[in-house]
C-alpha positions as CSV (number, residue, x, y, z in Angstrom):
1,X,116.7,-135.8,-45.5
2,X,115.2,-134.7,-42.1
3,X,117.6,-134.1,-38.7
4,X,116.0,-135.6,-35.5
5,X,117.4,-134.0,-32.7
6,X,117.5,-137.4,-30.0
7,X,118.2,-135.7,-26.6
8,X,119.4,-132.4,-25.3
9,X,120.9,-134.0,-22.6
10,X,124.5,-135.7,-22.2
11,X,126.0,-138.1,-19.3
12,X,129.6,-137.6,-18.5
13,X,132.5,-138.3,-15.6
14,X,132.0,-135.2,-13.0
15,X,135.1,-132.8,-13.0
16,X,136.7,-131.6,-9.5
17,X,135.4,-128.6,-11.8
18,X,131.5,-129.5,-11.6
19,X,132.0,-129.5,-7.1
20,X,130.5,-126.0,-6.9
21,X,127.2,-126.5,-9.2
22,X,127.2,-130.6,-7.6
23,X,127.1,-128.6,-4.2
24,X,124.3,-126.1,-5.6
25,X,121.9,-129.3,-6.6
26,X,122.8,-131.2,-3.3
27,X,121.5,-128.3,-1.3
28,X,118.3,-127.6,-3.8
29,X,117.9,-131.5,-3.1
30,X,118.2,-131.0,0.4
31,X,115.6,-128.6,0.5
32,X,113.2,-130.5,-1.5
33,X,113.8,-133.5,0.6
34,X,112.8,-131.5,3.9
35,X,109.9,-129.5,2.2
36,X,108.9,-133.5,2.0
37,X,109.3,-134.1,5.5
38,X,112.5,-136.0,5.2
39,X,115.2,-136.7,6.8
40,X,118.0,-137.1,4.3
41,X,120.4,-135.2,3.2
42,X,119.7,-133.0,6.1
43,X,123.2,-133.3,7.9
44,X,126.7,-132.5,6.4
45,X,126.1,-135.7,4.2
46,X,127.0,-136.1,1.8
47,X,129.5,-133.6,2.2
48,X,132.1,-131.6,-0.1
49,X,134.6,-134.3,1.0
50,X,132.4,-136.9,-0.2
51,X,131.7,-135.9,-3.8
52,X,135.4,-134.8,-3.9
53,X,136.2,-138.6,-3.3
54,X,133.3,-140.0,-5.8
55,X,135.5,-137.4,-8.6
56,X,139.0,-139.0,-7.7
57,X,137.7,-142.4,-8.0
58,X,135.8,-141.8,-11.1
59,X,132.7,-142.7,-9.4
60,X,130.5,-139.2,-10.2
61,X,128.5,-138.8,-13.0
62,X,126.8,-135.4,-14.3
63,X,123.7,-135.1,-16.4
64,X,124.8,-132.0,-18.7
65,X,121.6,-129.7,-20.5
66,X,122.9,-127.3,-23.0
67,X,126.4,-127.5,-21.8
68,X,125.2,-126.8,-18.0
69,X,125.4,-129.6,-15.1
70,X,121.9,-130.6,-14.0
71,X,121.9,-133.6,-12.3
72,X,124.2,-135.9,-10.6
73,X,124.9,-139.5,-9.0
74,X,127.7,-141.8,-8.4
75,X,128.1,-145.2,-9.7
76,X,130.4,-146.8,-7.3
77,X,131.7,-151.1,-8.8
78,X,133.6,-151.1,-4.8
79,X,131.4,-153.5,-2.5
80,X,129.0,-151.7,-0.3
81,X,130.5,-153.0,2.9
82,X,127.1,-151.7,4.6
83,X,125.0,-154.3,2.9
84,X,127.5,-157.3,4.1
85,X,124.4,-159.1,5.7
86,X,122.2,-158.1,3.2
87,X,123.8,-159.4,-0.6
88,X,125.7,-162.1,-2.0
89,X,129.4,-160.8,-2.8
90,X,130.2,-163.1,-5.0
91,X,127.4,-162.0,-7.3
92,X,128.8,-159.2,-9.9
93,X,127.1,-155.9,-8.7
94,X,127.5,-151.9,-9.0
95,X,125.6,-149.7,-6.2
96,X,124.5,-146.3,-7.0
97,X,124.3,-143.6,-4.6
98,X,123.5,-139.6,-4.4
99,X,121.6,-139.5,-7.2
100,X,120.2,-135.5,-7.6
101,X,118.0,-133.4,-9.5
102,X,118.8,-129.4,-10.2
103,X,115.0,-127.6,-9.7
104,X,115.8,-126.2,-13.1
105,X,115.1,-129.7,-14.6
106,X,112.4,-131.3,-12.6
107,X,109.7,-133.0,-14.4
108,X,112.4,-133.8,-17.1
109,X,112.5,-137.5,-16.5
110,X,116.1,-137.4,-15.7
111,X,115.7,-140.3,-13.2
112,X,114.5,-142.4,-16.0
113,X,117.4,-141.0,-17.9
114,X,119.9,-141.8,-15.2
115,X,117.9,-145.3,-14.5
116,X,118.5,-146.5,-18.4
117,X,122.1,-145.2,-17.9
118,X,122.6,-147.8,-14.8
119,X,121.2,-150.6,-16.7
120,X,123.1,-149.9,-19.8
121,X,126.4,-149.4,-17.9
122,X,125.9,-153.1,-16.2
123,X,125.3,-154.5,-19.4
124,X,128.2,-153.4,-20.4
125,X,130.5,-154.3,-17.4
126,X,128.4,-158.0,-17.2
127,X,127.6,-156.8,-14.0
128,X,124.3,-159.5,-12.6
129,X,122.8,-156.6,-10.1
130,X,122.6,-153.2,-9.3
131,X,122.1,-152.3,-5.4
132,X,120.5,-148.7,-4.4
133,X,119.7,-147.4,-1.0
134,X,116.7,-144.8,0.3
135,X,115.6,-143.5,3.3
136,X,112.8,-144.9,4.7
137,X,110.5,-141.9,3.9
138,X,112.0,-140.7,0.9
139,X,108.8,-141.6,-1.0
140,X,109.6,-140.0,-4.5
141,X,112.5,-142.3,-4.5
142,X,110.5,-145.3,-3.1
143,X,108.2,-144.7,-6.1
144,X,110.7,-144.3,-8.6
145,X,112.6,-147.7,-7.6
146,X,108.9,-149.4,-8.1
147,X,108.7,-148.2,-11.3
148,X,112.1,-149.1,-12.6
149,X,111.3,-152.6,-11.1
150,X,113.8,-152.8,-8.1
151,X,112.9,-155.0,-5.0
152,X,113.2,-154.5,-1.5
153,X,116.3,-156.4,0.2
154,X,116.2,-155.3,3.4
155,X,117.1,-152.8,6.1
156,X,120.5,-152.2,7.3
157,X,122.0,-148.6,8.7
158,X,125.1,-146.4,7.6
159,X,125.9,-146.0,11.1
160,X,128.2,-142.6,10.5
161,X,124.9,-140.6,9.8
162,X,122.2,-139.3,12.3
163,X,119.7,-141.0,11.1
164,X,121.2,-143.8,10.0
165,X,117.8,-146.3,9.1
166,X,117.9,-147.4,5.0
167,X,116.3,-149.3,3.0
168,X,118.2,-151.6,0.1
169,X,116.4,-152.6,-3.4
170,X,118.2,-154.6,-5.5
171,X,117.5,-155.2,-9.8
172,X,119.2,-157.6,-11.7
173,X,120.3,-157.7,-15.2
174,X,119.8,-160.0,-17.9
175,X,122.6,-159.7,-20.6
């Protein structure tokens, strides 16, 4: 009988231990995002602090390659109170936010990794949507919410960040 070696590549709860490599792929994010012309990610957010908090409450997620963290994003089940005119809340929903790349692994399809991960993890809760935010000119991320069939909900602004301007897609889930 033949082995068949599925995936190299394995999803797990981030450790207060991962913040140092989760800071590495933030910044090599940051950069790419600016080489791109834009504007996210280009200010203290999301900060130290805030990946710190997204670890406590078991929010962060890692994408592990041979044992080493590539990628990461947080699955938060907490109402986005910045959508409030946006969604229904009393529709079951997760958001997902700060979803990064390591360079290391790009053109690895870890977003369509991490985008079967979301769905599978609503399924599971019997969760009816999942909500995800973008800057307005964050393009790769535009496309990639096209392609994984999100629609556009609206605009609305996180008002702490300096550019504060973001657009809301929305999927839902069939059980």
């Amino acid at each position: 009988m033949h082995s068949l070696y599925v995936s190299l590549f394995t999803i797990r709860l981030a450790r207060t231990d991962d913040i140092d490599v989760i800071m590495k792929i933030r910044q090599e994010a940051s950069l790419r995002l600016k080489h791109d012309g834009v504007n996210q990610w280009q200010g203290e957010e999301p900060s130290k602090k805030t990946f710190l908090y997204d670890i406590e409450k078991t929010y962060a997620y890692v994408i592990e390659k041979d044992h080493q963290v590539v990628s990461m994003a947080s699955l938060c089940l907490e109402f986005e109170s910045a959508y409030e005119t946006l969604v229904d809340k009393s529709i079951s929903s997760m958001t997902i936010h700060r979803i990064a790349v390591s360079n290391e692994v790009l053109g690895q399809n870890i977003t369509k990794i991490w985008f079967e991960y979301f769905e599978k993890q609503a399924k599971i809760l019997k969760l009816s949507r999942i909500y995800i935010d973008t800057h307005a000119d964050n393009f790769k991320m535009l496309n990639l919410l096209r392609k994984y069939q999100y629609l556009y909900v609206g605009l609305f602004e996180f008002k702490h960040l300096p550019d504060p301007q973001r657009y809301l897609f929305m999927k839902t889930i069939l059980s």
